[in-house]
Z-matrix of the N, CA and C atoms (Angstrom, degrees):
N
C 1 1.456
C 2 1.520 1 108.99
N 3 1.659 2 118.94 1 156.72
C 4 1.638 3 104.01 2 -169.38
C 5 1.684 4 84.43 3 -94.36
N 6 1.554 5 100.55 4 153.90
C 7 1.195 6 120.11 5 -153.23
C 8 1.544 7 99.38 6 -89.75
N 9 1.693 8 117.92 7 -21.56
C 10 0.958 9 105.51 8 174.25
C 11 1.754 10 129.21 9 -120.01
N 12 1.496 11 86.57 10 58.69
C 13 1.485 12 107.26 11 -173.30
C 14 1.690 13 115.89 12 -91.72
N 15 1.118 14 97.73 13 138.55
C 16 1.941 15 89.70 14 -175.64
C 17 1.762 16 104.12 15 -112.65
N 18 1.272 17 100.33 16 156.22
C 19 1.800 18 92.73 17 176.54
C 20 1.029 19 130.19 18 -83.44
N 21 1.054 20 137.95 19 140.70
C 22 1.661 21 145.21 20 -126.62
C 23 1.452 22 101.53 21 -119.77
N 24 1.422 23 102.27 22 10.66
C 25 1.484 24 90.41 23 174.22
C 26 1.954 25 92.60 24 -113.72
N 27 1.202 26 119.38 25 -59.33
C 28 1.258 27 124.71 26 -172.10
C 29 1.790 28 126.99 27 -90.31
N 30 2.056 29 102.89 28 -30.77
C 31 1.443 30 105.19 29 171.11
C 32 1.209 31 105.05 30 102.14
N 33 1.493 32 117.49 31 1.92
C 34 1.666 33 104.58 32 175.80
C 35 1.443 34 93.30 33 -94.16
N 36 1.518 35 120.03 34 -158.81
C 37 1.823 36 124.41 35 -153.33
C 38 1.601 37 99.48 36 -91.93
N 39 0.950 38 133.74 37 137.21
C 40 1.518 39 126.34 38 -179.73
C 41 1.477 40 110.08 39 -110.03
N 42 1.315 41 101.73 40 130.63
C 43 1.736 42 153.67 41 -178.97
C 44 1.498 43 114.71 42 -59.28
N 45 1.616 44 92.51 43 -51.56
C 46 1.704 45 108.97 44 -178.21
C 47 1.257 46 127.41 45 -160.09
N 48 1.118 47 110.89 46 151.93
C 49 1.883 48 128.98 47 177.95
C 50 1.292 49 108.69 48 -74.81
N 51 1.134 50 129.45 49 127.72
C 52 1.853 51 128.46 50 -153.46
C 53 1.539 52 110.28 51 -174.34
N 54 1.501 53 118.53 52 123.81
C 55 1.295 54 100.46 53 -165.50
C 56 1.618 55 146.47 54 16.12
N 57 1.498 56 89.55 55 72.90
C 58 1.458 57 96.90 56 -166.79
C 59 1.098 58 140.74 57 67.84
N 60 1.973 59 119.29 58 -3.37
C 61 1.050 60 111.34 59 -155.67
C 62 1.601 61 103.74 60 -160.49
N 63 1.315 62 122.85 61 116.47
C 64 1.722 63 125.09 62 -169.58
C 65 1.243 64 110.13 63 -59.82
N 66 1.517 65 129.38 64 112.28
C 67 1.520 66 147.98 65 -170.77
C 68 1.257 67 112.21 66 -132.68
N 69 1.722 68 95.64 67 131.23
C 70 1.615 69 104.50 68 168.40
C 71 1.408 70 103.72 69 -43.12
N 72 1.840 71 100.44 70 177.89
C 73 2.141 72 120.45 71 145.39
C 74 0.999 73 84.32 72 -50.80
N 75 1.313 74 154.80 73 -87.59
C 76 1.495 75 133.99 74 -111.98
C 77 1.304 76 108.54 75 -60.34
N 78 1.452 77 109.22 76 127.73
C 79 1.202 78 129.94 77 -167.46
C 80 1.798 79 120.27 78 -56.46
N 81 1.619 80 84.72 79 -43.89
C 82 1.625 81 98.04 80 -179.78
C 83 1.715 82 118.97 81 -78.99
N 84 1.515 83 115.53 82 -7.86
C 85 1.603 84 126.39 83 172.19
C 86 1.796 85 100.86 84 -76.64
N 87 1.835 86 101.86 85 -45.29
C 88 1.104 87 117.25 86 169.31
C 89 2.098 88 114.93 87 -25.38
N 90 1.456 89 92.54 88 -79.49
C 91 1.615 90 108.45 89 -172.13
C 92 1.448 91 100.30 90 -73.97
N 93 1.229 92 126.23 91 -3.58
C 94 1.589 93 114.17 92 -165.60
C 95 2.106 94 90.65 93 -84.63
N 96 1.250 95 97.47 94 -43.00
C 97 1.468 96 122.37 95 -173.78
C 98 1.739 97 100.32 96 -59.27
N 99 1.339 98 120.47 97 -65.72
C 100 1.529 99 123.37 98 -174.96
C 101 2.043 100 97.29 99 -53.15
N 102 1.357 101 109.31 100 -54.86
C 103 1.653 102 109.72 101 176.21
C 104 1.573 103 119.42 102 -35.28
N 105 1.658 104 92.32 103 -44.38
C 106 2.633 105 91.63 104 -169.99
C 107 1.243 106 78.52 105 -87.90
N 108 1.592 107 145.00 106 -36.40
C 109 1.388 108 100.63 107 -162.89
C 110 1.760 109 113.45 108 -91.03
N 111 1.467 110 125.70 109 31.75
C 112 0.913 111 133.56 110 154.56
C 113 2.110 112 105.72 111 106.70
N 114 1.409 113 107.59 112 42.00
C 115 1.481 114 103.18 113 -161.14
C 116 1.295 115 138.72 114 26.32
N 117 0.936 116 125.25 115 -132.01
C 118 2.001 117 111.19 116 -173.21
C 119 1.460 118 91.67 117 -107.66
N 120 1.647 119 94.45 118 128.00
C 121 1.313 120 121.65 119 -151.30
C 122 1.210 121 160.73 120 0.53
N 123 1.589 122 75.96 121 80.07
C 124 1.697 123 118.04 122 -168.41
C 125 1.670 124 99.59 123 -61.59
N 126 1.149 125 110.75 124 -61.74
C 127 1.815 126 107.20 125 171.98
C 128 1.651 127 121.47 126 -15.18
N 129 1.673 128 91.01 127 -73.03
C 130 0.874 129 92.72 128 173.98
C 131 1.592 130 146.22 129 -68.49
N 132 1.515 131 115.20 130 -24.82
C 133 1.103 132 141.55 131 130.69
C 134 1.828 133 116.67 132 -0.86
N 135 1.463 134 95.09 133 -73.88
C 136 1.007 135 116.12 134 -177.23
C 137 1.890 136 117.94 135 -61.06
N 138 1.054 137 89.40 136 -44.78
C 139 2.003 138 108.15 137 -176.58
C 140 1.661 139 101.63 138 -51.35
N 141 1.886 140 106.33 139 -52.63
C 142 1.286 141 110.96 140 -172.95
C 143 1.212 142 122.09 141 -72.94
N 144 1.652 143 117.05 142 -16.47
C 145 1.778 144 119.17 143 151.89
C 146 1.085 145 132.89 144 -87.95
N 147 1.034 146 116.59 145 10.95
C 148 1.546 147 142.63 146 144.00
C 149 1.328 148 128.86 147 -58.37
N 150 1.441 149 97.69 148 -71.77
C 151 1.712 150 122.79 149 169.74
C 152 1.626 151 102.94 150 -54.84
N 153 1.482 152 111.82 151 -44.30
C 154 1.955 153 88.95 152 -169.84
C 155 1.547 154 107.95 153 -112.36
N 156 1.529 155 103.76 154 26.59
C 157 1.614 156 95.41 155 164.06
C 158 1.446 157 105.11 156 90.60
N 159 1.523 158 114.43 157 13.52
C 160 1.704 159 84.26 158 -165.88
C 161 1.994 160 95.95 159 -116.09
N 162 1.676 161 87.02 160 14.89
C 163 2.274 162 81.23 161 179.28
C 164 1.163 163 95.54 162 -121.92
């Protein structure tokens, strides 16, 4: 991980790579992060309203 990455939800130093997006521990940067990138499997989610016209 680059060492000098901050978390993109709050700005303190980030810990980990996590739905798309480098996040402190804090738990709540945590779920804020799984939420924009569309919750558990939001991706994909997304692909299949794509595919049938409905995004």
């Amino acid at each position: 991980m680059k060492t000098d990455a901050k978390c993109e939800i709050c700005g303190k130093p980030a810990t980990r790579f996590l739905f798309a997006a480098f996040v402190c521990d804090d738990e709540s940067c945590i779920e804020k992060a799984r939420m924009e990138r569309g919750g558990p499997g939001g991706h994909k989610k997304r692909d299949l309203s794509e595919l049938l016209g409905d995004g």
